[in-house]
ZAFIRO-582784 format. One record per residue (C-alpha): x, y, z. Coordinates in steps of 0.001 Angstrom, whole numbers. Layout:
! ZAFIRO-582784
X	Y	Z
...
//
This chain:
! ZAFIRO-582784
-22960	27505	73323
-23225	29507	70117
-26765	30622	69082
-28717	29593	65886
-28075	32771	64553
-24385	33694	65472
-23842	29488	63262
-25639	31355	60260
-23586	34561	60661
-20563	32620	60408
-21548	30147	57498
-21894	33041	55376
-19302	34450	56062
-17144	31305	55518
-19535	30913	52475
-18674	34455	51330
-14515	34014	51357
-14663	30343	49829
-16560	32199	47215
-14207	34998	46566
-11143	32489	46525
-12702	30300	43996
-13626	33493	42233
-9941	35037	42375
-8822	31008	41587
-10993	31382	38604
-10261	34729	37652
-6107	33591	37732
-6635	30472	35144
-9012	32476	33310
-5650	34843	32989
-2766	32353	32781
-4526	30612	29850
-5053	34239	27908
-1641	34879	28034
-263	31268	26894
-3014	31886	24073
-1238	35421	23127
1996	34050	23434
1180	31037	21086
-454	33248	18841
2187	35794	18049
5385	33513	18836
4423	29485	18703
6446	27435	20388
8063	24638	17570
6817	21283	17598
9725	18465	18641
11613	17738	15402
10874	14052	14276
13246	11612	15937
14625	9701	13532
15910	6839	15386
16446	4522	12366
18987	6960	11201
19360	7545	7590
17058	5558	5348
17476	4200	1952
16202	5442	-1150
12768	3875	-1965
13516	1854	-5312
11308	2750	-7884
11579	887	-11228
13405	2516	-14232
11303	5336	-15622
10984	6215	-19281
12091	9650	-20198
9297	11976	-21148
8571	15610	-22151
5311	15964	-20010
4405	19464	-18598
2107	19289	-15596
-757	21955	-14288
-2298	21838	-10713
-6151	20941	-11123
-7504	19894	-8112
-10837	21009	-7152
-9424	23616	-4846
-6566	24389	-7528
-3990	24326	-5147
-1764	21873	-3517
-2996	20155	-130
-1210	21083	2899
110	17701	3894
1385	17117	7244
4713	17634	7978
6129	13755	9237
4631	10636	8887
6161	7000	10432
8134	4689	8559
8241	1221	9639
10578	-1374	9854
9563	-4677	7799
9601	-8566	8847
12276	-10510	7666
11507	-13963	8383
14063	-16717	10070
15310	-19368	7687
13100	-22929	7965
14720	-26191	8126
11442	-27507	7115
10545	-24933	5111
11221	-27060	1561
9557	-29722	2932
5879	-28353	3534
6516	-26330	467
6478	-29496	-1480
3376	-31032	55
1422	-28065	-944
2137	-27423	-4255
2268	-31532	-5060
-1315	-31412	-3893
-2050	-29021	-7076
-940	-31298	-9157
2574	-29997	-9441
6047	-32726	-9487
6771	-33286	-6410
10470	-33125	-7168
11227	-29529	-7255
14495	-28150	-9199
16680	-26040	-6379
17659	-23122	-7149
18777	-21203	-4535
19196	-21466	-789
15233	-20347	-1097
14162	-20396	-4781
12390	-23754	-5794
10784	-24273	-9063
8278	-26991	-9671
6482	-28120	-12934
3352	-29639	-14137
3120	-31256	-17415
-558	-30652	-18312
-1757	-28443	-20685
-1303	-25470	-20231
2145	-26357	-19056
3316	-24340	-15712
6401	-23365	-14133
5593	-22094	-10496
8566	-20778	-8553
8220	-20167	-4412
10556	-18205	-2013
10252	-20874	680
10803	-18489	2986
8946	-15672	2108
5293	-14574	500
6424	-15053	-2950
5415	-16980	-5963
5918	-16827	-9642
3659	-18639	-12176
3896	-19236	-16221
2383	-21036	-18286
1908	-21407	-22095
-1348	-19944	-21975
-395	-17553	-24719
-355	-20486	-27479
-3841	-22157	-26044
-6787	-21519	-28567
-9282	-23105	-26110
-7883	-20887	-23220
-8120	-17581	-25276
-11524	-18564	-26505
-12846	-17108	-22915
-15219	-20380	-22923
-16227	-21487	-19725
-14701	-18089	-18025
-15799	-17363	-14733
-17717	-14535	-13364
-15530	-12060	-11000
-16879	-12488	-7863
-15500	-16951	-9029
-12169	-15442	-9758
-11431	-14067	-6660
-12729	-16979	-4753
-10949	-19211	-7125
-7801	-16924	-6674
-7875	-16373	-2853
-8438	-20226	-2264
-4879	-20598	-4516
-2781	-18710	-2190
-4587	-20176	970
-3796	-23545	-595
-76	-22151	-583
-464	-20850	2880
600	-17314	1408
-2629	-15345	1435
-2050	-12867	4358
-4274	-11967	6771
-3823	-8017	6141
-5805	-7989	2648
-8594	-5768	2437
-10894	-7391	487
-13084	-4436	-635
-10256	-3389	-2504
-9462	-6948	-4286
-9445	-6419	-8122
-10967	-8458	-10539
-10082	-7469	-14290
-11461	-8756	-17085
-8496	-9413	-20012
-8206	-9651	-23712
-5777	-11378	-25875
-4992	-9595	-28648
-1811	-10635	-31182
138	-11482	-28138
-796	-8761	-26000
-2598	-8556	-22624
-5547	-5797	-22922
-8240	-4802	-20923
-12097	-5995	-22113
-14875	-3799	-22074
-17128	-7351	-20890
-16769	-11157	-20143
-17911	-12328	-23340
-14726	-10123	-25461
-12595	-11670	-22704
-10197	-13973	-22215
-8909	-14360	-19023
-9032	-12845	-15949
-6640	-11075	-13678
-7575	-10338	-9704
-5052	-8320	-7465
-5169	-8246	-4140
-4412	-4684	-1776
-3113	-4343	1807
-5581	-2552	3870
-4127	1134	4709
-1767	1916	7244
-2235	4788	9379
-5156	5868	7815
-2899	5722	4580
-3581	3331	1379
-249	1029	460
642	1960	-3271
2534	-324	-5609
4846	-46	-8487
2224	-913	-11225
192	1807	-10083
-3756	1532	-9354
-2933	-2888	-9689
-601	-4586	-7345
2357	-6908	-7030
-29	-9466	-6072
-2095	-10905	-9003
-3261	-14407	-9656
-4749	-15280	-13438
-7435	-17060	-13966
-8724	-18572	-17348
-11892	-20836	-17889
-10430	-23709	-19087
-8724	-25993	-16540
-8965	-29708	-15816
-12536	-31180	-16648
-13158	-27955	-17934
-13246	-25961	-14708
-11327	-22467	-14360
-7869	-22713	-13648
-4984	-20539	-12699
-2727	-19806	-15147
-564	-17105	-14593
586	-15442	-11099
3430	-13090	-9580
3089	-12280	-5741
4869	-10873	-3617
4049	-9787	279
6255	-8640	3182
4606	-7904	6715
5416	-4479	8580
6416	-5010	12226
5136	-2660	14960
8511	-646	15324
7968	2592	13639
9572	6077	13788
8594	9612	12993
10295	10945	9698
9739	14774	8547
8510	14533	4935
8333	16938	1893
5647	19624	985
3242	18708	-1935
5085	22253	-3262
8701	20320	-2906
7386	17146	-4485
5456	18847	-7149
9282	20412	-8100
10633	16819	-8265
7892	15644	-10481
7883	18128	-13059
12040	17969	-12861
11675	14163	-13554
12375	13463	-10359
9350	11173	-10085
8352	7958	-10584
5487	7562	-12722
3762	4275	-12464
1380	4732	-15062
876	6865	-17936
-2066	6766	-20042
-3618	8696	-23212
-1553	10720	-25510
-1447	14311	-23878
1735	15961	-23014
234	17959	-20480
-635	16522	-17125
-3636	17691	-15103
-2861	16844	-11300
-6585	15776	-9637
-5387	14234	-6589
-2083	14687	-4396
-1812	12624	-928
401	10549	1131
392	6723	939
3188	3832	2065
5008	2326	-1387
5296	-1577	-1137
8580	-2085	-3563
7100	-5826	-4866
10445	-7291	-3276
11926	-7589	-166
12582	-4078	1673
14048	-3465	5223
11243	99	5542
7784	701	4740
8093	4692	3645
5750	6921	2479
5492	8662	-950
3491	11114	-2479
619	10342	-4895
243	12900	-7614
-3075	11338	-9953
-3955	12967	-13182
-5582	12562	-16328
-6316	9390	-18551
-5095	7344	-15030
-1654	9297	-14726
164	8388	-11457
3621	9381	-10051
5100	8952	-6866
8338	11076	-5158
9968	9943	-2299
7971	11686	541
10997	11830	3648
13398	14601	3401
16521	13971	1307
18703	14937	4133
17643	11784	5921
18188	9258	2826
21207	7731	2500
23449	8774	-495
//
């Protein structure tokens, strides 16, 4: 039987060899991952190109865009162009399935606001319905989509462009937002710290903004998707949205009413695919080629000054088969363009 001290002899030296191959284990990973650094480092190894799988896309329809003669200047607070990353996902969008009963429920909603309950068809999904009150309205729903259109003869109403009895903004939006829930249309993707309320003068005809309530008229609220991807959803009117509901403060017993709307809203689904996109550099080309879509153009300068550049998702404001990104170039006296942000080689022609 093996004395107390031959045990000890042998537990260190077991000790002493576990030690060195942990050391020499140590020492090799210690190694391995030096040289994958130094490889990296002088030749990288390219990242997977993006897959694609939707194939070619379609170009991203922009409105028509006035010619101009602007000249633009980099003036960001770096005064350089943002690295942006090199693909982003595009998404395919819902199309929803045709409702037999679609008409019907349509109906019962917008009768309970006081609208005919005999609509005029006038397509398979365009219905128009009208309401005889002053102001008279005209409201026209895609029964099978998240669209509306509402007129009214607002413009010719004294009592309506008087601003009387106009609500504050935080009552607009309520008063809005309780409009398309009526309808069933306000979707559940709205991020409400973004929703819009602008106050709006009536001057000879035209719609302009008001400096306060009591120089305004009537009030406009537009409503924003929350961002996707950590990216905001951009629209074709620029900093508003293709969602907007009017308000005015003259309705029926002399409560607000709506008096003016166009909405539109289309869902993403949760199939997406990686697309390589442009540099700022390339898009910065197309913009001062004219290659750009410029949503809004304000002042009376020629010369652009770029602020901001970044990547967002463009909603179209009518139905699309892909949400895809563009890029954002903001300027001066509220300037804002957008250029298609995937490659050309992967739009169709």
């Amino acid at each position: 039987m093996p004395t107390l001290s031959v045990v000890k002899v042998e537990f260190t030296t077991v000790a002493k060899w576990l030690g060195i191959i942990i050391a020499v284990f140590i020492g090799l990973f210690l190694i391995v991952k030096t040289l994958i650094f130094i490889k990296e480092a002088i030749s990288p190894t390219p990242p997977k190109p993006p897959e694609a799988k939707f194939g070619k896309l379609p170009e991203v329809l922009f409105p028509q865009s006035p010619k101009n003669n602007l000249t633009y200047k980099v003036d960001t607070i770096t005064g350089d162009l943002p690295n942006l990353p090199d693909r982003s996902k595009v998404y395919k969008m819902v199309h929803p399935e045709p409702n037999l009963l679609a008409v019907q429920r349509a109906n019962e909603k917008v009768a309970s606001l006081g609208f005919s309950p005999k609509p005029e068809q006038i397509s398979d999904i365009f219905y128009r319905w009208k309401r005889e009150e002053a102001p008279f309205q005209i409201l026209t729903l895609n029964v099978n989509q998240a669209q509306l259109s509402l007129s009214s003869s607002f413009i010719q109403d004294k009592d309506i462009l008087s601003g009387q009895g106009l609500p504050g903004k935080d009552d607009a939006i309520s008063i809005a937002t309780g409009f398309l829930q009526s309808l069933e249309l306000y979707p559940d993707d709205i991020d409400e710290q973004k929703t819009l309320a602008k106050l709006i003068r009536v001057e000879n005809g035209s719609l302009l903004d008001a400096s306060s309530i009591s120089s305004a008229s009537i009030i406009s609220v537009y409503f924003f998707s929350k961002d996707k991807d950590n990216m905001p959803i951009v629209y074709p009117q620029g900093k508003r949205s293709s969602m907007n509901i009017t308000i005015s403060g003259r309705g029926s017993e002399s409560s607000p009413q709506i008096i003016d709307g166009r909405f539109f809203y289309q869902k993403p689904t949760g199939q997406s695919s990686v697309y390589g996109i442009k540099t700022a550099a390339e898009a910065f080309d197309e913009l001062k080629k004219g290659g750009a879509y410029i949503a809004s153009l304000g002042g009376i300068s020629r010369e652009v000054l770029i602020k901001n550049v970044y990547l967002a998702y463009y909603v179209e404001g009518q139905e699309q088969d892909f949400l895809m990104p563009v890029i954002v170039f903001e300027g001066n006296d509220g300037f804002v363009a957008y250029v298609s942000a995937v490659k050309d080689e992967m739009i169709r022609n």
